[in-house]
N, C-alpha and C positions, 0 to 999 in steps of 0.2 A: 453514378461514379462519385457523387457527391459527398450522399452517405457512406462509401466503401470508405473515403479521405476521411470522411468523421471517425467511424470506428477503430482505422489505423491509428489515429491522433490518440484515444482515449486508450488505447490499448498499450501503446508505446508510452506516453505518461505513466500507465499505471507500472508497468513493467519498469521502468525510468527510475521511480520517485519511490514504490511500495517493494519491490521486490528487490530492486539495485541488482548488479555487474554479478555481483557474491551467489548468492541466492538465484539470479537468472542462470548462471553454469551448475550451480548443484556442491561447486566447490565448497562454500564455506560450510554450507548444510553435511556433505560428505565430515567435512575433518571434527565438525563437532559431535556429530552425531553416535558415529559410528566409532568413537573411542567407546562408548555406552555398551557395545556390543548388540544379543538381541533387541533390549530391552529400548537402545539407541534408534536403532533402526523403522520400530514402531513407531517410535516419538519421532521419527523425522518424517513417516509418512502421514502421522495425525496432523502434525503441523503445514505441509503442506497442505493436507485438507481444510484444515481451519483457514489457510491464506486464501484458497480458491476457495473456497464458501462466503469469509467477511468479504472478501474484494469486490465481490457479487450482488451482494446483498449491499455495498455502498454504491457499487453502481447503478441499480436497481432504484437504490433511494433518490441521487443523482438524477439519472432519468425522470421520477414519477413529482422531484418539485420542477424540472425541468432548468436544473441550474447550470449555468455560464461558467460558474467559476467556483473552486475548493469553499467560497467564503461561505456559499451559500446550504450547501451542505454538514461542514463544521459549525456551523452557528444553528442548524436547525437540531443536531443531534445535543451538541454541551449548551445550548444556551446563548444569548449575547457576553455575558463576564467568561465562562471558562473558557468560550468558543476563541476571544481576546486573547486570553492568558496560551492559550495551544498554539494559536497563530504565532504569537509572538516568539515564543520559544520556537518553533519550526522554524521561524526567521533567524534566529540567535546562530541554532544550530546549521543552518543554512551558510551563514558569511560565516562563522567559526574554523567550518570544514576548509574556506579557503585560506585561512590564518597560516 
């Protein structure tokens, strides 16, 4: 049961944080996409495959340093400086939004 709680946890963050409210109904994807016509429509279903592929592949990464927390993952892919400088700005835009 323990693990079932883990997975919820990491699933509902990623859905939470990477995909947002827009994007988890289809809605925002729908109105931009599909002004493009066919051509939209491709490019909305590439793009969700890119989101389920990268999202994958960082959880995957996630798991295999067996990291606790975002810091630990963002700092092994950019480095200690840009891994700072991403942080930070996710923080900016983080209290921003409540502005």
């Amino acid at each position: 049961m323990g693990r079932l709680l883990d997975i919820a946890r990491v699933a509902a963050t990623y859905a939470g944080t990477v995909i947002g409210a827009g994007f988890a109904s289809g809605q925002e994807l729908l109105q931009f996409f599909v002004s493009y016509g066919a051509v939209g429509i491709i490019a909305m279903l590439f793009s969700g495959f890119l989101f389920a592929l990268l999202g994958a592949r960082i959880l995957e990464l996630g798991y295999r340093l067996r990291a606790t927390n975002y810091h630990q993952v963002l700092y092994y892919i950019c480095g200690p400086r840009l891994g700072l400088i991403l942080d930070s700005v996710s923080a900016l835009f983080l209290f921003g939004g409540l502005c």
